[in-house]
N, C-alpha and C positions, 0 to 999 in steps of 0.2 A: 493925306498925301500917301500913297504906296510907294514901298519899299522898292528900289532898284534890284533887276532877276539876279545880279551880284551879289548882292547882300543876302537875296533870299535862300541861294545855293549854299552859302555859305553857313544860314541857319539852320539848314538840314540837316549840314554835317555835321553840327554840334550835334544834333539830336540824337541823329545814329549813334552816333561817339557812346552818348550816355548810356544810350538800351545798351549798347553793348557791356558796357563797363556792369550795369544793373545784372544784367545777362551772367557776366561771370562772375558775380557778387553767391546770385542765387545758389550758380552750380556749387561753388566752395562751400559755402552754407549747408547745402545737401549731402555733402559729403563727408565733412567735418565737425557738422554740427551735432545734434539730439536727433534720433530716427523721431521717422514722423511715428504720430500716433496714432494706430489702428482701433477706431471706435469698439472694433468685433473683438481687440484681445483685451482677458482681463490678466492684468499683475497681482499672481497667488504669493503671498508674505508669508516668508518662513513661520511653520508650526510653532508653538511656543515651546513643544515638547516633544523630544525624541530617544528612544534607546539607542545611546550612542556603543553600545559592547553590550551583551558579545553580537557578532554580526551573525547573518543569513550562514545558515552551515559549517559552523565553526563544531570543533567536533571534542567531546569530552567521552571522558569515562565513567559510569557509575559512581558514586561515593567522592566523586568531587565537589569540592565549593565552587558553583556558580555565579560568579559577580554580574548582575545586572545595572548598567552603568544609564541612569538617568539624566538627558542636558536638557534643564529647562531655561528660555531664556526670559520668559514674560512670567511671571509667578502670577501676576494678577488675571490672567488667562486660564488659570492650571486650577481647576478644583475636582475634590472626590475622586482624590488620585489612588489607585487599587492598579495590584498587581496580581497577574492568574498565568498558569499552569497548565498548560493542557484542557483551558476552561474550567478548571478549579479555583475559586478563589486564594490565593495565597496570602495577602499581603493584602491590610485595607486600612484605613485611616492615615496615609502616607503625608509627609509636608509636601508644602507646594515649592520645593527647591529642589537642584542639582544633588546626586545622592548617589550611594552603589548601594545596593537590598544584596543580601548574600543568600544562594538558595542551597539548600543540603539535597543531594539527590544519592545520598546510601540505599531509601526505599524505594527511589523511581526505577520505570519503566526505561528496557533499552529502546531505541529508534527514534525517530524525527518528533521531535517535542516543540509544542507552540509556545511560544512567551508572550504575553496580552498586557500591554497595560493602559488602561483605559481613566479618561479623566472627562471634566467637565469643564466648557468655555463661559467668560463672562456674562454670554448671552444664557446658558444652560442647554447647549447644544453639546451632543455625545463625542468624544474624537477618542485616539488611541492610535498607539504604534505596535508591530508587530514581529517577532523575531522566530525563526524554525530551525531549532538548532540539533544537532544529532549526537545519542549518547550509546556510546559502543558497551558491551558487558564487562563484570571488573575479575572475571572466571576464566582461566583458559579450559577448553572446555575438557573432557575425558577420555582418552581413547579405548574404543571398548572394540569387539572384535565379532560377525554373526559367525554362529560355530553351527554346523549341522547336524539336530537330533535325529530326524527320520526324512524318507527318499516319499513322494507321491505323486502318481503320475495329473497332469494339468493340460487340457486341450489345447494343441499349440496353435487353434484358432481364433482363440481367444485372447485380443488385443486388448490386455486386462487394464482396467482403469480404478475401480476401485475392488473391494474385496470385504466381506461383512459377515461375522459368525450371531446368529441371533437366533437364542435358545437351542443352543444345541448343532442349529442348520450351519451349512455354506452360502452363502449368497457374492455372485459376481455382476459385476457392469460391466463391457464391454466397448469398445472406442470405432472411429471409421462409418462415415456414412453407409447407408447399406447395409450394413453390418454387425449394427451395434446395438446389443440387446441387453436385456435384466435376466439372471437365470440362478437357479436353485442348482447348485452343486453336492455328487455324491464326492466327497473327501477321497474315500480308497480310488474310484475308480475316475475321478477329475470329468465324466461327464455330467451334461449336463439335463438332470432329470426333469428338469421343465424352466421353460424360457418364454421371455414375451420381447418379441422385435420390436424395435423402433423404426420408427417413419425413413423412405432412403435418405432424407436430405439431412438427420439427425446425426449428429457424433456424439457418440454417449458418454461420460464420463465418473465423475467420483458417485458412490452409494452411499448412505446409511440406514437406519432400520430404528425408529424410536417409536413407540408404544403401538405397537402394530402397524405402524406408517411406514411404507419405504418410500425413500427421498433418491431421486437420481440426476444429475448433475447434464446440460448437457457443455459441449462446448464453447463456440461460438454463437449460436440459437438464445444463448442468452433465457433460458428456458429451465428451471428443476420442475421434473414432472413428480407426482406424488398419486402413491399405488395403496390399495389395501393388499393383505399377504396375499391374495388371490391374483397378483399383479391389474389387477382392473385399475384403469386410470381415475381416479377422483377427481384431482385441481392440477392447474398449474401455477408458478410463479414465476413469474420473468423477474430480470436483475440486470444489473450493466457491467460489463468487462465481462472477461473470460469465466467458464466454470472448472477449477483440474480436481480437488481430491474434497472429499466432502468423510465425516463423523460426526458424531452425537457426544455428550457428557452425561443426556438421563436429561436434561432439563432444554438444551440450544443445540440448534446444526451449528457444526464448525468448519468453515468453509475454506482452501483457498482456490485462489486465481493464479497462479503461476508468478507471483512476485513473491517478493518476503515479506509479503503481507498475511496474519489470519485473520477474518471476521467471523463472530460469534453474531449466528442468526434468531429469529426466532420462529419455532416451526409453524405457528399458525396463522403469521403475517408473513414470515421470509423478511421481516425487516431485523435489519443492523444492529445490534445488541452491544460490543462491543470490537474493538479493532485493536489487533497487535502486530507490531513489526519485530521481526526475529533477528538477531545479530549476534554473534561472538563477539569474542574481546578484537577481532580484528577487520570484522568486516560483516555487510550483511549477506541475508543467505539466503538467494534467489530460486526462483523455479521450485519453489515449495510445491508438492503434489499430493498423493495420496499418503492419509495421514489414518493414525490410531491413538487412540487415550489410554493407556497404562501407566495404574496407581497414580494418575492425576498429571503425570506429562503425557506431551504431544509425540509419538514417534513418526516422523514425516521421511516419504522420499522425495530426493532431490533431483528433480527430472535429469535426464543423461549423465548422473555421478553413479558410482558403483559405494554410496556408502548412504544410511540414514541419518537424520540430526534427532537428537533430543533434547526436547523445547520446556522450558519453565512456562505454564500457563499462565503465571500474572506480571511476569517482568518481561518474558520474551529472551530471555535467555537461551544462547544455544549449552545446554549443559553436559552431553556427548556427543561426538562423533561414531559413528557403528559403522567400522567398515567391512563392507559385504563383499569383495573380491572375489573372495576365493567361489563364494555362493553364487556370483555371476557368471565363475569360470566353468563350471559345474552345470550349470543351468540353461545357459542362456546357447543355441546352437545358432551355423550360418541362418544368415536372413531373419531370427528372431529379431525383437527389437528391447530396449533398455529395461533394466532393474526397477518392477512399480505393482506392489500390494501387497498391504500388511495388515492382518488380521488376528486379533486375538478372541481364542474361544473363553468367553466368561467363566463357562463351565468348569474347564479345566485349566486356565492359567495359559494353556500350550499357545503360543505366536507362531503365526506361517507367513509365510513370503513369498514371492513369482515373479515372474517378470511379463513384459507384450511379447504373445507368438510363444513363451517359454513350453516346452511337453515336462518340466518341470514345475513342483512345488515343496518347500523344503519348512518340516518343521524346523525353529532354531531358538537357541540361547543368545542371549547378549553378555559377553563376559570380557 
């Protein structure tokens, strides 16, 4: 027997009723529940191991104690746990627990130092955490003074970049596309007795001269071209960043780029040898440029400072200050441009100075 259209209306409305009730069950659920789960995300579980201290850029002084603060929380995760240094081993055969390792850094190096420590998972899979922390010099540095021995005149078209005494000669580089050339310098009379131009689109930059080789820097070109004494071009080597002051020690080109960074090259790949970063007890010391190696420190100028630093070549140390004032007041006329080339004759001990655009070059003392 069928249902009277009464009863049937009646059944409907229950129906409704319920989707809906079901209807807002759902929404609540969706809202207050557990998110759904996204097949594509996976849930990464904390490391078992992390350096919890000292953090990212936390800043010390030479000759301090180091505390390197280990939180392990799974031990049974954590093997061949070894602690490194600037990619030096330091520290090997460590437990697999929570721990502080104390580092002595009287003989480190100043600048941005890496802390590594590297362990082994159950599986035998390589992990590690890693920390880049900065250490200022524990020296204030010297103040020393450039005093004026002798007056000589210096081409004031010459937008000098680097500056080079080898056997006895003058050698300069020159800056400015267009412009910028390698040339053999008479000392008395500041010209120049023979020069070899670069390309217009080249900006030239730092020199040096090691065993017959001259090395010239450019700027952005990203290019050291490489001459025999007869400037004839040989090779090139390309590199990345900037190129500003470029010297030799007898064995490596020493290069920088315009940070307070130095890199020690190698002349006959151009590759990376060693890196240092230059800092006083209070800060680092940027725009590093044309540089000289006397009795085994760096003497570098400081692009747009009126003063030199002098650099410890293994720690990075700024260990004077040389300020040139008075030699830039002297030297430097309208329109020239900033205080840049240092040059020492091996011969005779003597250091000279100039600046870009200067008709000045000044032997000098540092005292």
């Amino acid at each position: 027997m069928s249902e009277s259209p009464i009863k049937i209306k009646m059944s409907l409305k229950k129906l409704f009723f319920c989707l809906f009730i079901l209807a807002l069950l759902f929404v609540w659920k969706g809202c207050t529940g557990e998110p759904a789960k996204d097949p594509d995300v996976t849930i990464h579980a904390a490391p078992p191991l992390k350096i919890s201290s000292p953090a990212n850029d936390d800043q010390f002084t030479i000759g301090e104690i180091v505390e390197v603060k280990l939180e392990i929380k799974d031990p049974l995760k954590v093997k061949n746990l070894e602690l490194f240094v600037d990619d030096t081993l330091y520290q090997t055969g460590l437990k697999s627990e929570s721990q502080t390792i104390k580092i002595d850094t009287k003989n480190g190096r100043v600048g941005y130092v890496k802390l590594f420590v590297s362990y082994t998972d159950d599986k035998g899979e390589n992990h590690g955490d890693t920390r880049i922390i900065v250490f200022f010099s524990d020296i204030i540095p010297a103040q020393k003074k450039a005093v004026k021995v002798k007056l000589f005149p210096h081409d004031k078209a010459s937008y000098t970049q680097g500056l080079e005494f080898y056997k006895g000669k003058l050698y300069e580089g020159t800056g400015h596309a267009g412009k910028s050339v390698l040339a053999e310098v008479n000392l008395e009379s500041g010209s120049h007795t023979r020069f070899h131009k670069l390309d217009e689109d080249i900006f030239g930059e730092g020199i040096t001269i090691l065993n017959d080789t001259i090395y010239q820097l450019s700027w952005q070109n990203k290019i050291c071209f490489v001459y025999d004494m007869n400037f004839s071009l040989i090779k090139q080597f390309t590199y990345e960043g900037e190129g500003w002051g470029l010297c030799n020690d007898g064995k490596s080109l020493i290069m920088t780029d315009g940070t307070s960074e130095i890199v020690w090259r190698n002349p006959r790949t151009f590759e990376i040898e060693k890196r240092l970063d230059v800092f006083s007890n209070e800060d680092s010391i940027e725009s590093l440029n044309e540089l000289e190696l006397v009795d085994g420190n760096l003497f570098i100028n400081v692009y747009g400072e009126n003063y030199i630093v002098e650099v410890d070549t293994s720690k990075g140390k700024v260990l004077s200050k040389i300020d040139c004032s008075d030699i830039v007041k002297e030297g430097r006329i309208p329109g020239a441009d900033v205080l840049n080339g240092i040059a020492r004759d091996q011969k005779t001990g003597k250091i000279y100075i100039t600046g870009k655009w200067w008709p000045k070059m000044f032997e000098v003392i540092f005292e």
